[in-house]
LUMMI-119490 format. One record per atom (N, C-alpha, C): x, y, z. Coordinates in steps of 0.1 Angstrom, whole numbers, plus 2048, in hexadecimal, padded with zeros to 3 digits. Layout:
N
XYZ/...
end
This chain:
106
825AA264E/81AAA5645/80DAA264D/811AA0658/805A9F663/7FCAA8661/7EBAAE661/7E5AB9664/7D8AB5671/7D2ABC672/7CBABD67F/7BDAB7675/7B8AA767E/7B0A9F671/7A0AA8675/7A2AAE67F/792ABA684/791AC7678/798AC7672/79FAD866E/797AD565F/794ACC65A/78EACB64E/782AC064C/77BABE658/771AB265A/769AB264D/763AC264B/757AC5642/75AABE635/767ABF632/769ABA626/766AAA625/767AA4631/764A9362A/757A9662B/755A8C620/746A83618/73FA7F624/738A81625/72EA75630/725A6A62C/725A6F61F/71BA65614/721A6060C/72FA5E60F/73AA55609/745A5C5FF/749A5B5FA/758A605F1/753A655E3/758A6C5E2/75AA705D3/763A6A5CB/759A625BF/75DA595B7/772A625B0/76AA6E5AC/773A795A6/783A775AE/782A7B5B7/78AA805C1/792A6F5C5/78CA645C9/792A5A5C9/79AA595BF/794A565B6/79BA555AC/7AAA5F5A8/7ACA6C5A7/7B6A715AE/7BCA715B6/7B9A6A5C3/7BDA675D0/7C7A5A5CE/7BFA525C4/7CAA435C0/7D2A465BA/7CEA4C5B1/7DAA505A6/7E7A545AB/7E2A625B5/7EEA655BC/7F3A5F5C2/7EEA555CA/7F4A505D6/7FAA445D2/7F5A3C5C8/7FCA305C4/808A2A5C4/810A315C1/81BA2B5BE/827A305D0/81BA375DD/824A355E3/821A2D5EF/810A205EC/80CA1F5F5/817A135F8/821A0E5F6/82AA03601/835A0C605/837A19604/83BA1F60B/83EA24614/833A28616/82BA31623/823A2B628/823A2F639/81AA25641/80EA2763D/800A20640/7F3A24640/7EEA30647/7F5A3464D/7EFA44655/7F6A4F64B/803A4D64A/80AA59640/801A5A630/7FAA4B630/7F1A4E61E/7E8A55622/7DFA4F62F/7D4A5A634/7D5A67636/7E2A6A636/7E4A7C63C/7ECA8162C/7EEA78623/7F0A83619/7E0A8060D/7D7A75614/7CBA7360A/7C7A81612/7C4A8461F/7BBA91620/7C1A9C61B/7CCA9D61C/7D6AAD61A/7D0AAC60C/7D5AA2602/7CFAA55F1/7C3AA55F2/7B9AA35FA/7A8AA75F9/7A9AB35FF/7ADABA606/7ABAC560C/7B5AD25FE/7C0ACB5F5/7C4AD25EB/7C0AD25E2/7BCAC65E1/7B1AC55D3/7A0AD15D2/79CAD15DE/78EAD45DD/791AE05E2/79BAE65E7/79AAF55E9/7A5AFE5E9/7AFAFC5E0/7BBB025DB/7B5B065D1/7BDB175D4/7B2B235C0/7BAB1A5B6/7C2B135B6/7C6B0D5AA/7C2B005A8/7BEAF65AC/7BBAEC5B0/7A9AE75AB/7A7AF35B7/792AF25B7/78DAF65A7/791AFB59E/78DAFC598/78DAF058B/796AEB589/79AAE3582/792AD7586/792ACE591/78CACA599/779ACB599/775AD6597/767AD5594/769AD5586/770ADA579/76EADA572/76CACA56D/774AC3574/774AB4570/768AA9574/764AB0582/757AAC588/749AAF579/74FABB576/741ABD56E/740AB7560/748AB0557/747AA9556/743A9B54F/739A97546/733A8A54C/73DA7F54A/736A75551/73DA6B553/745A61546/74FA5A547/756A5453E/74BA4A53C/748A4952E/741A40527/748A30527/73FA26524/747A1B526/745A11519/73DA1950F/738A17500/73CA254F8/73EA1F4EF/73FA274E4/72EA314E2/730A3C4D9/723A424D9/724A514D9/71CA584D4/71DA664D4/71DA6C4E4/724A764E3/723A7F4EE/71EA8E4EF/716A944F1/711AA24F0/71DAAB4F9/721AB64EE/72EABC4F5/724ACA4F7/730AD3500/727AE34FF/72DAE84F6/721AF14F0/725AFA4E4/727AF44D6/724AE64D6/725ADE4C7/711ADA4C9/710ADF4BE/703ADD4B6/6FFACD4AF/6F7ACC4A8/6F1AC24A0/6F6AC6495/6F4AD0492/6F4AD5484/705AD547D/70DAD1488/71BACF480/71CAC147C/713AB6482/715AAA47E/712AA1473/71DA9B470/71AA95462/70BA8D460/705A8A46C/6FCA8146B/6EEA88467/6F1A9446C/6E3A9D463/6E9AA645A/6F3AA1451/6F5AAA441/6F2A9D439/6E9AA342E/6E6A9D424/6EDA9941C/6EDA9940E/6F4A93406/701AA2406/711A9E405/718AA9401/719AAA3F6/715AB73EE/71BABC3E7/726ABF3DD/724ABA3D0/732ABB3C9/73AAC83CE/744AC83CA/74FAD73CB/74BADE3D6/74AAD83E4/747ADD3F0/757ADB3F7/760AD93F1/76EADC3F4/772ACE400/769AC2401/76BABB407/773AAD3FF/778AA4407/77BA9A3FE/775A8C402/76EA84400/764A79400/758A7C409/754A89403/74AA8B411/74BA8E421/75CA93420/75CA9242E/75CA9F430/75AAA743E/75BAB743F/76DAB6449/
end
C-alpha cells in the first residue's frame, strides 16, 4: 500500500490539517493503530486523504460535510436551508380552535 509520497504533495495542508478530514482519519484508523507500524498508518492516512478529497464518490460527500456548520456545543436554534421563520411555533400566535391540532401543537 506503499504510493509515491511526491505524487500527491499538493494535497497536504501547509497551514495545518483539516479539522474534518482528521477526524475521519481517526475514526478510520483507530482501531488498527497497535497493529500496524507507524509508517503503514502514515501510508494508509495519505491514501484515505488522497480518496477522500478526490474520488467522484468520495469528494463529494466530503464537501458536503465540510459545508456544513459546525457541531454546536449548547443547545439552541439552528438556521437550516429552505426552512423559514414563518413555520415556527415561536412566531404563531395564539392557535386556533378546530385547527385540527391537539394541545396547540402543529
Amino acid at each position: 500500500m506503499t504510493q509515491n509520497p511526491s505524487e500527491h504533495d499538493d494535497l497536504d495542508s501547509a497551514d495545518g490539517e483539516d479539522p474534518l478530514l482528521a477526524s475521519c482519519l481517526d475514526d478510520a484508523l483507530g482501531p488498527y493503530l497497535g497493529a500496524l507500524s507507524p509508517e503503514e498508518i502514515e501510508d494508509y492516512r495519505r491514501f484515505l486523504t488522497v480518496f477522500i478529497t478526490t474520488h467522484p464518490a468520495a469528494a463529494p460527500l466530503y464537501d458536503r460535510l465540510r459545508a456544513r456548520p459546525p457541531v454546536l456545543s449548547e443547545s439552541g436554534e439552528v438556521a437550516r436551508e429552505g426552512a423559514g421563520a414563518e413555520g415556527s411555533m415561536a412566531n404563531t400566535a395564539a392557535v386556533e380552535p378546530g385547527d385540527g391540532t391537539f394541545g396547540g401543537r402543529r
